[in-house]
N, C-alpha and C positions, 0 to 999 in steps of 0.2 A: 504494500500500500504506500503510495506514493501523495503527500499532501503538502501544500504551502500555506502559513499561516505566522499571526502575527504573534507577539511574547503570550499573549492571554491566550491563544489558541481557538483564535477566529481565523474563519476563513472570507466573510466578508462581513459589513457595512449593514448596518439595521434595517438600510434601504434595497443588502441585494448586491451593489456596487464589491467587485473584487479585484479590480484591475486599477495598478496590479497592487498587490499588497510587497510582494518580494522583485526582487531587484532582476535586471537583463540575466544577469552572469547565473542568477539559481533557475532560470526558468531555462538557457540554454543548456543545464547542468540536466534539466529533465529531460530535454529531448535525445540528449546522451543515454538517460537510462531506455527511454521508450526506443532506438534503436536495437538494444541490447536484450528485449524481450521479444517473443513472437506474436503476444497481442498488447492489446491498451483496451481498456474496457471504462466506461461510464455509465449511470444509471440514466433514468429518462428525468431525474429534478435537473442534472448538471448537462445534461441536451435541452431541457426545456430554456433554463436559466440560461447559459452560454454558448449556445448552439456552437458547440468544438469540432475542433477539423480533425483534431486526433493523430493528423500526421506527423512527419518526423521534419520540423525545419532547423536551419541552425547550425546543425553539425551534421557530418557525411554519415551515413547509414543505411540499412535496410528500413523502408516499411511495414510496420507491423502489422497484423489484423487489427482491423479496427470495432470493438465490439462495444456497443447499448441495450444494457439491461433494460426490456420495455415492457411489463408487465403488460397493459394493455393498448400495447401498439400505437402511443401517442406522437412518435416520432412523425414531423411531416416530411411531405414526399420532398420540401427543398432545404432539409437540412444538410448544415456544410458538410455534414460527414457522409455522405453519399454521394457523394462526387468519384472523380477516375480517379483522385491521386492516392490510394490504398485501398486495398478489398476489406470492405463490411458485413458484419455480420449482427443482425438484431434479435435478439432472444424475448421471444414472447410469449405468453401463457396458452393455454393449448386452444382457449374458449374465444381469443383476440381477433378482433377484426383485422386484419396486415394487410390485405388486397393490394394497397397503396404502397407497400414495400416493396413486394415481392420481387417487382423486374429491377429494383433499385440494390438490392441488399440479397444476402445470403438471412433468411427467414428461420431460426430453428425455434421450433413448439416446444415447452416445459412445460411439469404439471406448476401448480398455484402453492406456494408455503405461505404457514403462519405473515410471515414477512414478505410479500413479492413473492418470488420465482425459487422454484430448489434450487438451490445454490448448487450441493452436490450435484446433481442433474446436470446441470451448466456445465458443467469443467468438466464431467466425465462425457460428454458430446463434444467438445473442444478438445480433451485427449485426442478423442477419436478423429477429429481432423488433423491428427501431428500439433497441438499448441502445448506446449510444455512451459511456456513462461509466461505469465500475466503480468502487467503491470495496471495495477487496481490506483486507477484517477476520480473515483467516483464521490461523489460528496459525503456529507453524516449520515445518509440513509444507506446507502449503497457499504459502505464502510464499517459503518454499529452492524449490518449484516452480515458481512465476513468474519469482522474478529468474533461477534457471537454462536457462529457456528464453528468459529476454529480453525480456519483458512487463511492466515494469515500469518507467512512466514517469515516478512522481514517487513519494515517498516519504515522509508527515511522520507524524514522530516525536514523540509528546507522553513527555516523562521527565521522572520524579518524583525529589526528591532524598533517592532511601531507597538501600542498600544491601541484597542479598537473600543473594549470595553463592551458595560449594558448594551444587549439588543443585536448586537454582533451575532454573525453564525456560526457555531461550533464546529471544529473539526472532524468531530467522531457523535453518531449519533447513536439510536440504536438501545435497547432496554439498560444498558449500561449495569454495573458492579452494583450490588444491594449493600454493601457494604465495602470495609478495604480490605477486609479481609478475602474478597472476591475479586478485588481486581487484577488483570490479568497484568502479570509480571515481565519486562522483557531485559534483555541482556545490552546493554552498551556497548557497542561495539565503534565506533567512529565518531568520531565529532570534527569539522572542519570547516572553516571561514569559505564563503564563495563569495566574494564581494563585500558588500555587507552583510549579507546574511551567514548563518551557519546551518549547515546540513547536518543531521544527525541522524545513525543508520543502528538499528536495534532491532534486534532477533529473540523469540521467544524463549522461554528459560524452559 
């Protein structure tokens, strides 16, 4: 899981506004990682909110898959991420209307979980097209549903030294720790300047 946010750990503005919160040098530092995975994957809050391209600019690289969690197929037919410049693929619930994707995207059916889409379900249809590396860009909803299932094997943090405060949107959403004694622990592994900002890269314990 891959997220940029500010010291309080917002990812934007009370109003929505996120652009950009981190500096040129962290955001090209991402596109270096989305080179380095076989897909990038976003939910349908962070396509509705950002309509994202998903693709790799900035640094020389392969194109990943470009994948949108879309429950109920709210993508429209002119978002940027359906364009030629990477292959797309939208995962959507089995009961969804997609008509409007289909000649646009790679369309795969899920059943429906407590939360959105089977997550498990997801990834093991994405094995099966050869994706062995995600890079998860997806906001606090898309995000509190991975690490709550447990999918969640590294984590690096690019944060900017702004303060956003009340009303701000959290990084990680998702039924979160009942306690602290429930919260999920990860290992420290890197900490390093990009700019101004600092990246930091943590692996579960």
């Amino acid at each position: 899981w891959k997220y940029g946010a500010s010291l309080d750990g917002r990812i934007a503005a009370a109003d929505g506004s996120s652009k950009w919160i981190t500096s040129q040098e962290a955001r090209t530092d991402a596109h270096r990682l989305r080179a380095e995975c076989d897909a990038v994957m976003v939910g349908s809050g962070t396509q509705a909110m950002d309509d994202p391209h998903l693709a790799v600019r900035h640094v020389q690289g392969r194109q990943p898959l470009r994948i949108v969690v879309d429950s109920n197929a709210r993508t429209p037919g002119t978002a940027r991420v359906l364009d030629n410049a990477a292959p797309t693929l939208i995962a959507v619930a089995e009961d969804a209307d997609a008509g409007h994707l289909e000649t646009k995207a790679v369309v795969v059916r899920l059943p429906r979980a407590e939360r959105g889409l089977d997550l498990h379900a997801l990834l093991k249809a994405l094995e099966e097209r050869g994706i062995r590396s995600i890079l998860l860009e997806g906001g606090p909803t898309l995000a509190g549903s991975f690490l709550a299932e447990g999918l969640i094997d590294r984590v690096v943090g690019y944060v900017a030294p702004v303060l956003i405060g009340g009303g701000g949107l959290p990084s990680l959403g998702g039924p979160g720790a009942a306690s602290i004694d429930l919260a999920r622990r990860f290992r420290l592994e890197e900490v390093t300047r990009i700019g101004p900002d600092v990246r930091v890269v943590a692996y579960p314990l």
